[in-house]
C-alpha positions in Angstrom: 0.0 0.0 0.0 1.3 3.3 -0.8 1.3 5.8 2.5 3.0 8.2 3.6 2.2 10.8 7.0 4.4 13.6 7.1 3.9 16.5 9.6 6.1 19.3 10.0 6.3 21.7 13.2 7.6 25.7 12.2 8.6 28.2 14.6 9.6 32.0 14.2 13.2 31.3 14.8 13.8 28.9 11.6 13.6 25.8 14.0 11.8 22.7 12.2 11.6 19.4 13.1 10.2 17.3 10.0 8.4 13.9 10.4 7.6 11.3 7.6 6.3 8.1 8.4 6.2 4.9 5.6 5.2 1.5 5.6 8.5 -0.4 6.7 7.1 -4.7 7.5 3.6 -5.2 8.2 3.6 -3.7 11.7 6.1 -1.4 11.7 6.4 2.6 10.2 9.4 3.9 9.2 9.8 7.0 10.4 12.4 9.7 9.2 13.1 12.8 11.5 14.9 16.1 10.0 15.8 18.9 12.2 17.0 22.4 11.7 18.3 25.0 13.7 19.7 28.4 12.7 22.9 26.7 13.8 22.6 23.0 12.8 20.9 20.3 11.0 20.3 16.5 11.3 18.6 13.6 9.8 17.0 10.6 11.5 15.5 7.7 10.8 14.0 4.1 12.5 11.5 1.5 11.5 9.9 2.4 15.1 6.3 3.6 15.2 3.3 1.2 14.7 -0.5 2.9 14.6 -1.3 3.7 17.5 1.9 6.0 17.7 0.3 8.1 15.0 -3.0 8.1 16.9 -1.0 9.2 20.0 0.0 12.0 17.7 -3.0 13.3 16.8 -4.4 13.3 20.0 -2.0 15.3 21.5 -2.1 17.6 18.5 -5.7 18.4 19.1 -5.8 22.3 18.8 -9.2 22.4 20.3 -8.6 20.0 23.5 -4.8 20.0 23.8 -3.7 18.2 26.7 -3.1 19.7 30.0 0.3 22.3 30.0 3.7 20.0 31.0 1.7 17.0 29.1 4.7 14.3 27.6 4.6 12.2 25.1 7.5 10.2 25.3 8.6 7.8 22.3 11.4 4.9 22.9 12.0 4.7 19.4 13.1 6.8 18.1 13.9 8.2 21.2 11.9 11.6 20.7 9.4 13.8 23.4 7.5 16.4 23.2 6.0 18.4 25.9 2.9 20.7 26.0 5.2 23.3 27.4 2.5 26.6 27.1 -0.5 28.0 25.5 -0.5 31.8 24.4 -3.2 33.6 22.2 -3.3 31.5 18.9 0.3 29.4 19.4 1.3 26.4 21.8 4.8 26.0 23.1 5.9 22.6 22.0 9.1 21.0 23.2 11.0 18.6 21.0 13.5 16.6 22.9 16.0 14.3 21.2 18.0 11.5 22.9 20.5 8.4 21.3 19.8 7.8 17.5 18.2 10.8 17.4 20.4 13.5 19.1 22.4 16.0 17.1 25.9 14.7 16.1 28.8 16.2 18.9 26.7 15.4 22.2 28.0 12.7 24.2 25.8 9.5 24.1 23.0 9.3 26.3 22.7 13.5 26.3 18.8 15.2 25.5 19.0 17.8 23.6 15.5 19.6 23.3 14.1 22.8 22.3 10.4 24.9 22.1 9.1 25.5 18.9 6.0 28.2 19.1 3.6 26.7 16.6 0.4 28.1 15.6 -2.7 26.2 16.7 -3.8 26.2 12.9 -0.6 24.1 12.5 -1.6 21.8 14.5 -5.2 21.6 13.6 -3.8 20.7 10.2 -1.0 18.4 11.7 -3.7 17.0 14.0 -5.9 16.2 10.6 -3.1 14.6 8.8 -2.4 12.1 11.5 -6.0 11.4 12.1 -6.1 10.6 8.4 -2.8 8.4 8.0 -4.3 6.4 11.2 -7.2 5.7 8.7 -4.8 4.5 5.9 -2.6 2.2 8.0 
């Protein structure tokens, strides 16, 4: 089946992080991570995330019911998190965090790197309908 999910979160200060997902086996997603900072840039990727990942997604995407501020979603692999880290007129605070295959190159192993992106809630609303659609397709 062809299928792809990609989402991408955009904030004022030319920070990105970039998600695809792709059929890898039968149960499995392959998920590829890009992120970009003014200062740096780098590339991950991991036949990780089954459905319900994606439906974890979209839930905590919801622009109309996000979750409670300091919410996590954690993921194992790859080893990514985001926080609900505030609310303010039409954006959310969202922080990424990035540990072991997924950390920029340079940090020592084992090191989380994170920062906030300030996304606007029609991002997510969009992100939040792209997941909730890709969940359908899986």
């Amino acid at each position: 089946m062809a299928f792809e999910c990609e989402f991408t979160l955009t904030d004022y200060r030319e920070t990105s992080l970039r998600y695809v997902a792709r059929p890898g086996n039968p149960e499995w997603l392959v998920v590829t991570g890009t992120m970009k900072t003014p200062t740096t840039q780098w590339t991950f990727a991991d036949e990780c995330w089954q459905r319900q990942d994606l439906k974890h997604l979209a839930k905590f995407f919801r622009p109309h019911k996000l979750p409670a501020i300091g919410t996590t979603l954690d993921f194992l692999e790859p080893c990514t998190r985001f926080v609900l880290a505030d609310v303010e007129d039409d954006y959310a605070w969202i922080e990424c965090g990035f540990n072991y295959e997924c950390q920029p190159p340079g940090l020592p192993f084992d090191t989380w790197w994170s920062t906030k992106l300030r996304v606007p809630l029609s991002d997510l609303e969009r992100i939040h309908n792209e997941l909730s659609d890709a969940c359908k397709r899986v």
